[in-house]
C-alpha positions in Angstrom: -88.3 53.9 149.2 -85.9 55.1 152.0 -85.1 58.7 150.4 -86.6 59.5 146.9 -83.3 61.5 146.8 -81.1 58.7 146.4 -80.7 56.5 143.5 -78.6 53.3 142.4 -77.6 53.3 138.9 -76.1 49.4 138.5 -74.7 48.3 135.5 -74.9 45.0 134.2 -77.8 42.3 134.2 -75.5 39.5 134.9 -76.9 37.1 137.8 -74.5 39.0 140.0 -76.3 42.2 138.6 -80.0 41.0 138.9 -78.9 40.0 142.7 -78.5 43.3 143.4 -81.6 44.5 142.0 -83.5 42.1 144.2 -81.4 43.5 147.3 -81.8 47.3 146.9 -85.3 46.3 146.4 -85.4 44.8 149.3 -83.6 47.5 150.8 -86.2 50.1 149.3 -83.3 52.2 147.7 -84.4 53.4 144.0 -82.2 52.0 141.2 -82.2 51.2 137.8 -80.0 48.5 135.6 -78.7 49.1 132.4 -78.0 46.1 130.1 -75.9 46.4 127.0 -77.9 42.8 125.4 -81.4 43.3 124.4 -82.5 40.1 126.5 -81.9 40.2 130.4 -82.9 36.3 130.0 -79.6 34.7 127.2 -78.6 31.1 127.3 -74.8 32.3 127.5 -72.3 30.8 129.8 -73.1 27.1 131.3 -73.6 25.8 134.9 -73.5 27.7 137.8 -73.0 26.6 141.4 -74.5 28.0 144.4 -73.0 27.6 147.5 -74.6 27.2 150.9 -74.2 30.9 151.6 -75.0 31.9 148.0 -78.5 30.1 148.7 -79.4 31.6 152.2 -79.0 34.9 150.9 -81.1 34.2 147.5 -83.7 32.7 150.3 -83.9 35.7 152.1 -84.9 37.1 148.8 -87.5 34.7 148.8 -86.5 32.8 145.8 -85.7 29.5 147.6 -89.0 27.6 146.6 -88.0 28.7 142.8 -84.5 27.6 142.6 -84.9 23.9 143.6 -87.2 23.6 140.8 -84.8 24.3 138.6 -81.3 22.4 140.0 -79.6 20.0 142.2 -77.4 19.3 144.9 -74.5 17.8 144.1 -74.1 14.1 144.9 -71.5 11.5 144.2 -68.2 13.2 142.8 -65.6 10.7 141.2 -62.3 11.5 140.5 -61.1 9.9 137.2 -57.8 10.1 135.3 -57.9 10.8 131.8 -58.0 7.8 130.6 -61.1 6.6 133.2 -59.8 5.1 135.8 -61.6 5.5 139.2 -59.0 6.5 142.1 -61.1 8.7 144.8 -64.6 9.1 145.4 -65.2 12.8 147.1 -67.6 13.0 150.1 -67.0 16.5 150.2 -70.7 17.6 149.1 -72.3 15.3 151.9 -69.8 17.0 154.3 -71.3 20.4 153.5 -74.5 19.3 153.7 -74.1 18.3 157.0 -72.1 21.2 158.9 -74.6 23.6 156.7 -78.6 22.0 156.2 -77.3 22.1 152.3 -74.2 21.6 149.9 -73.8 22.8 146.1 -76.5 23.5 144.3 -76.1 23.2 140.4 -78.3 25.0 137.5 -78.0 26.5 134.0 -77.0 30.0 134.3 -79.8 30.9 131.6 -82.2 29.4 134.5 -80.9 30.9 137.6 -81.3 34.6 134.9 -84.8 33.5 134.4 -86.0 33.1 138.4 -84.2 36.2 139.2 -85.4 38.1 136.8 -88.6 36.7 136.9 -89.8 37.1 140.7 -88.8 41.0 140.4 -92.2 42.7 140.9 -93.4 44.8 137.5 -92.1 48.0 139.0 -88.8 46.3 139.1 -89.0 44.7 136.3 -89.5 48.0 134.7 -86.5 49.6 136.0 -84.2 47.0 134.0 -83.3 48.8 131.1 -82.3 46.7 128.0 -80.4 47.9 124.6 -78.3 50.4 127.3 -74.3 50.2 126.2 -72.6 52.7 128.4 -70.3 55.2 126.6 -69.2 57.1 129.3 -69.8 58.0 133.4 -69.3 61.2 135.0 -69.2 62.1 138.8 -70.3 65.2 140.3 -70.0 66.3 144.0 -73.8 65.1 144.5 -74.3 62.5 141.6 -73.5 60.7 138.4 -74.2 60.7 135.1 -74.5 58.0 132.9 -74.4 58.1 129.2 -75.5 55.5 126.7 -74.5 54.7 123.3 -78.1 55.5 122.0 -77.8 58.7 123.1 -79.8 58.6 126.4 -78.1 59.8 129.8 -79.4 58.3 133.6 -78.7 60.3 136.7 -78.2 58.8 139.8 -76.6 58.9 142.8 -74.0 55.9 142.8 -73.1 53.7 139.7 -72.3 49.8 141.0 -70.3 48.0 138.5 -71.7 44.4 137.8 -70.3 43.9 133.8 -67.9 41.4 134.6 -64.5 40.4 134.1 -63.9 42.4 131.1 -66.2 45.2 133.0 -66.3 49.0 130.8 -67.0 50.3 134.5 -64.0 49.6 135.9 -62.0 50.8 133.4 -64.0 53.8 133.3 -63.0 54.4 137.1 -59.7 53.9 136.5 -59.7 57.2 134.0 -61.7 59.3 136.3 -58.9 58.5 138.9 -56.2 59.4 136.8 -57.6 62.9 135.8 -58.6 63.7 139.3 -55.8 62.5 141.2 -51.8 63.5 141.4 -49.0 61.2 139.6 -48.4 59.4 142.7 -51.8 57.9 143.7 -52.0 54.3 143.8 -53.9 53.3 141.0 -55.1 50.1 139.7 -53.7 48.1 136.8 -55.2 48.8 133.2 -54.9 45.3 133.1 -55.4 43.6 136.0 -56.0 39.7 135.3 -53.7 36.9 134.4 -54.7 34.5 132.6 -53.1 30.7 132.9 -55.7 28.7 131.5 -58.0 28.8 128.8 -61.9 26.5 129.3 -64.1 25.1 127.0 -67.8 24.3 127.8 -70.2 22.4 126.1 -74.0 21.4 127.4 -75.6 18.5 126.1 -78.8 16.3 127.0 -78.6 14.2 130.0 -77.5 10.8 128.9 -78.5 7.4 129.9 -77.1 6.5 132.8 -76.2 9.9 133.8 -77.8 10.6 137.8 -79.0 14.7 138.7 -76.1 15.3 140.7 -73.8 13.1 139.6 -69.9 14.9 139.1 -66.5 14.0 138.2 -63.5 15.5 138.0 -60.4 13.8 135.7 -57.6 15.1 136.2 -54.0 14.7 134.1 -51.3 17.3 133.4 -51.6 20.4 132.1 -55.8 19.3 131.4 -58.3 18.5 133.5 -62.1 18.2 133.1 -65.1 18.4 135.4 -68.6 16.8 134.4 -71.8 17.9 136.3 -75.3 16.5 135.4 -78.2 18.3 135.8 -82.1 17.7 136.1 -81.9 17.9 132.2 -78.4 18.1 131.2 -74.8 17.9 131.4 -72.3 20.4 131.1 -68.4 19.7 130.5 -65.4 21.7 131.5 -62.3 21.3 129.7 -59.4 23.4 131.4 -56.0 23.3 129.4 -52.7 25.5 130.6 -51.8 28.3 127.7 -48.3 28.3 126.8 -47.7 31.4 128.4 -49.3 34.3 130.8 -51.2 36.6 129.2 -53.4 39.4 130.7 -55.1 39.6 127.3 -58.7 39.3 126.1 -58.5 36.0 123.7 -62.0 36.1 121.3 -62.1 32.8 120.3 -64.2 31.4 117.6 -66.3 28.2 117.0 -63.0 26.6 114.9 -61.2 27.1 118.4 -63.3 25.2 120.2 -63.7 22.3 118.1 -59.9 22.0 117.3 -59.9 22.0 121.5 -62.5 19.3 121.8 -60.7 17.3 119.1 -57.2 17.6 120.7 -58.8 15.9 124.0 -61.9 14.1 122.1 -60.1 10.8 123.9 -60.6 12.1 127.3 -62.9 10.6 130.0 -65.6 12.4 131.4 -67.5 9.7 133.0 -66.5 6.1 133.6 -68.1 5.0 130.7 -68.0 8.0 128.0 -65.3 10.0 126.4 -65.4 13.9 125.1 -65.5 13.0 121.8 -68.3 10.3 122.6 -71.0 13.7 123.6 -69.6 16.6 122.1 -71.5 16.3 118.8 -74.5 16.1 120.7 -73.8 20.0 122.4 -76.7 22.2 122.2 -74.1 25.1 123.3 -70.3 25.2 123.6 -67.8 28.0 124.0 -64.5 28.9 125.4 -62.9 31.8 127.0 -59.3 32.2 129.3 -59.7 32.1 132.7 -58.6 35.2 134.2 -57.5 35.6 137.6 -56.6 38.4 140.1 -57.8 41.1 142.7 -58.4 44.7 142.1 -56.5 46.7 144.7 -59.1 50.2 144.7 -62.9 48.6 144.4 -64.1 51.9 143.9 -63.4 55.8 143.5 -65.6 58.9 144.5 -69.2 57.4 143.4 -68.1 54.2 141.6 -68.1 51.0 143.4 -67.6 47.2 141.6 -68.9 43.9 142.5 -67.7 40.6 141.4 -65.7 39.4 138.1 -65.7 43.6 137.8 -63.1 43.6 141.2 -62.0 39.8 141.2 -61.6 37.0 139.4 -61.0 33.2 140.0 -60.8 30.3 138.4 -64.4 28.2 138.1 -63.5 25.1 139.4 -65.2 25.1 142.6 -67.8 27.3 141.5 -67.3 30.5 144.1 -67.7 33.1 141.4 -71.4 34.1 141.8 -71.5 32.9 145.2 -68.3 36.2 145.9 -70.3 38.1 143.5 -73.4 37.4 146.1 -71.2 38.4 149.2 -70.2 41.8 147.1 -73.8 42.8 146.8 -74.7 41.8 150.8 -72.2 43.7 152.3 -72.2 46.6 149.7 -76.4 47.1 150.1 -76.3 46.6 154.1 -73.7 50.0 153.8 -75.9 51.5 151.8 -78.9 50.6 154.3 -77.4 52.4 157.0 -76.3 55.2 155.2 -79.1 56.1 152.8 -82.0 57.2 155.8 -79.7 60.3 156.7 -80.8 62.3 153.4 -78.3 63.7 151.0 -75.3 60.8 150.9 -72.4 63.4 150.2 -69.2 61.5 148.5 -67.0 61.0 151.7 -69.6 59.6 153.3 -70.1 57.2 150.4 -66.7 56.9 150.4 -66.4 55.6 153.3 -68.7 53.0 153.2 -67.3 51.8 150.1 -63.7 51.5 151.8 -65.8 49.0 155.0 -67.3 47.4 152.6 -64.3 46.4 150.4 -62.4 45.8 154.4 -65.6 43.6 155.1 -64.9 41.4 152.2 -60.9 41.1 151.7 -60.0 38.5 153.8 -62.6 35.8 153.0 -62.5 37.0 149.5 -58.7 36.3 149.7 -59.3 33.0 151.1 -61.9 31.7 148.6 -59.2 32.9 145.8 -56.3 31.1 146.8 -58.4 28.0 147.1 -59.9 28.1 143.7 -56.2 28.2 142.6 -55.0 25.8 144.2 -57.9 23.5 143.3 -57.5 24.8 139.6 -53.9 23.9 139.3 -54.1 20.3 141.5 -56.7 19.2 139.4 -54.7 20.1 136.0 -51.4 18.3 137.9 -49.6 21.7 137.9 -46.6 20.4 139.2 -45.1 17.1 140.8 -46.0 18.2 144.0 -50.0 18.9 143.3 -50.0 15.4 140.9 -48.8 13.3 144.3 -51.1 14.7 146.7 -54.1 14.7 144.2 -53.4 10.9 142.6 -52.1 9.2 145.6 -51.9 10.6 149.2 -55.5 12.5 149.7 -57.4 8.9 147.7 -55.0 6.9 150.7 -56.5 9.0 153.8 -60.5 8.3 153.5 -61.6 10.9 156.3 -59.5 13.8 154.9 -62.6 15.1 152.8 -64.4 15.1 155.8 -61.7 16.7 158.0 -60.6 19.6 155.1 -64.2 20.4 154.6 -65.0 20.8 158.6 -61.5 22.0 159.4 -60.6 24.6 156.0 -64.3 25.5 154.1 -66.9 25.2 156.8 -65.8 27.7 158.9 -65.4 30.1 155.9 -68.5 29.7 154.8 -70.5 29.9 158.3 -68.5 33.8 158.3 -70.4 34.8 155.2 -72.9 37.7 155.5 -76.7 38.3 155.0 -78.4 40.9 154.4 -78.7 42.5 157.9 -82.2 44.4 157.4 -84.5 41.6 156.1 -86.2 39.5 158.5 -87.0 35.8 158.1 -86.9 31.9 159.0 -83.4 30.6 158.9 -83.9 27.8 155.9 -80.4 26.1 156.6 -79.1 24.4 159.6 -76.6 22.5 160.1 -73.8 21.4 162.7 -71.7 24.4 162.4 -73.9 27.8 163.5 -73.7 30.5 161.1 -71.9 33.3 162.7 -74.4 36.2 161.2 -78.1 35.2 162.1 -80.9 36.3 160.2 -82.8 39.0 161.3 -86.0 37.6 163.5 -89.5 39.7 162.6 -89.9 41.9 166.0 -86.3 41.5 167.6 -82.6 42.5 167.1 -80.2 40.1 166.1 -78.5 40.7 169.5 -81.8 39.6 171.8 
């Protein structure tokens, strides 16, 4: 470990969570993850995408050979109406995959948990604490304090906030700040997602016919749906626009989601089969709002947050983890540079905390907008999204090609590693990344 006086306290054991664990490993910084479930390993949620620069980063990690047994690229995307009818094919993918050595990489999210949880060493594993609700945090001028709801309290240096969206960290920070700071310090919102559309998931068996890679994406107003297939399985999305705005938390219950999938059993999700044609056969199904937004303040004193915990965005192109990813990166290569001087005293945390939230805005900002706009073309938001989506992108059969290359390649050929771990590049592509990978024996600059 770098200094045995320095410790991570992280909370949540989300993928985004168990990322980090693998990174301050890597890192050698001392941490410990506290897990409110009793499992680290739970079949909740559905897919999950990974990105190009998602992957190189969980290959630095050395998980590469792991993953592709357990997904797939994506391949031929359709584009369907509701009612079935075939008006784009998307080349997008094979676009990727060609400026970048790879494109989207799909897997269950109760997978991805299992290989990063799984290729943690025992001393790792160990330091994943399961059964651990936090109650309450407390900073001190050289620490924090975490307390549990089973009565036990963890000391550490820093406490990283991975708990998601609805994240107990973040709202804890947001207290703290209040009680330390004057009336008119900027603070952030108690509740600071919107929410303008609600998604329903189900997971099924692969069904005949059904490729590993195959997608589509039907579209119509105010719904929309996307259908991935698996090694194994399919998964679903249903998106559908709420009535209204709402920044609240919606619970909803099994009765909610089969009233949803019966309001829209008639729509198509693949050329051939309709909602109501697979969703008796779902082995899981849920449905939650989707919020969206961007925390102002990321962190305070010795708090920081990573992913859904500081923004949100809609799931449609399947940037969540992948930002969550970035977070961790650029957060942990701070902490790399910092951590080797001894003692980290709080403005000196502070500061890195404020780089590594300047590091992150603008792409961050980027990748928002574009899930939004994606979310709200795809559910036919308005006349304008519905005419560009159904009838002038289908009529222009390089514009996949030239958005991809032009818009979302040179995004993703910005995104960070993690500058202290040394390795083979596993991706290339047309378009060079613009952060190299750390060469065993020279500086990135040779």
């Amino acid at each position: 470990m770098l200094d045995n006086k320095f410790k991570v306290v992280v909370i949540g054991s989300g993928p985004v969570g168990l990322t980090a664990a693998h990174a301050l490993s890597q890192a050698g910084i001392d941490f410990i993850v506290l897990e409110h479930r009793a499992s680290v390993v739970v079949d909740v949620g559905a897919a999950m995408s990974i990105w190009p620069h998602g992957f190189r980063v969980l290959a630095q990690l050395g998980l590469l050979e792991r993953l592709e047994k357990i997904g797939v690229e994506v391949g031929r995307t359709m584009s369907l109406t509701l009612e079935g009818h075939k008006y784009k094919e998307n080349n997008a993918a094979r676009a990727i995959k060609v400026n970048h050595g790879t494109c989207q990489f799909m897997t269950h999210r109760a997978n991805l948990l299992d290989v990063l949880y799984g290729t943690l060493s025992d001393a790792d594993k160990s330091r994943i604490l399961t059964n651990k609700k936090v109650t309450n945090i407390t900073t001190h001028a050289d620490g924090v304090i975490v307390h549990c709801e089973d009565g036990s309290t963890h000391k550490g240096s820093i406490v990283i906030g991975a708990d998601g969206a609805h994240s107990f960290v973040r709202q804890k920070m947001r207290e703290l700040a209040i009680q330390s700071s004057s009336p008119a310090t900027p603070l952030n919102e108690e509740k600071p997602y919107l929410s303008e559309y609600r998604i329903m998931w189900c997971t099924f068996p692969r069904q005949p016919g059904g490729e590993p890679g195959d997608a589509f994406d039907i579209h119509g107003t105010d719904v929309s749906l996307q259908t991935l297939t698996g090694l194994d399985r399919t998964w679903v999305f249903v998106y559908e626009r709420l009535e209204n705005l709402t920044p609240e938390r919606v619970a909803y219950t099994q009765a909610d989601v089969e009233a949803l999938a019966a309001r829209h059993g008639e729509c198509a999700i693949t050329e051939t089969l309709r909602l109501k044609d697979v969703f008796p056969l779902r082995v899981t199904a849920g449905m939650t709002n989707l919020e969206e937004g961007i925390l102002r303040h990321w962190s305070w004193n010795r708090i920081v947050l990573v992913g859904d915990a500081c923004h949100k965005m809609t799931p449609n192109l399947g940037q969540g983890f992948n930002n969550g990813v970035q977070d961790v990166v650029v957060l942990v290569n701070e902490l790399y540079r910092i951590v080797p001087s001894g003692v980290v005293d709080t403005d000196v945390l502070e500061g890195a905390f404020a780089r590594y939230q300047a590091a992150r805005i603008d792409l961050l900002k980027k990748e928002y907008a574009g899930s939004a706009a994606w979310t709200r073309m795809s559910a036919w938001r308005n006349g304008t999204y519905r005419v560009l989506d159904r009838y002038i992108i289908p009529a222009i059969p390089w514009f996949d090609g030239f958005f991809i290359s032009k818009v979302v390649s040179p995004r993703i050929s910005k995104m960070a590693v993690l500058d202290f771990v040394e390795g083979e590049e596993s991706f290339k592509g047309k378009m060079p990344w613009k952060n190299g990978i750390k060469v065993r024996g020279k500086k990135l600059a040779e």
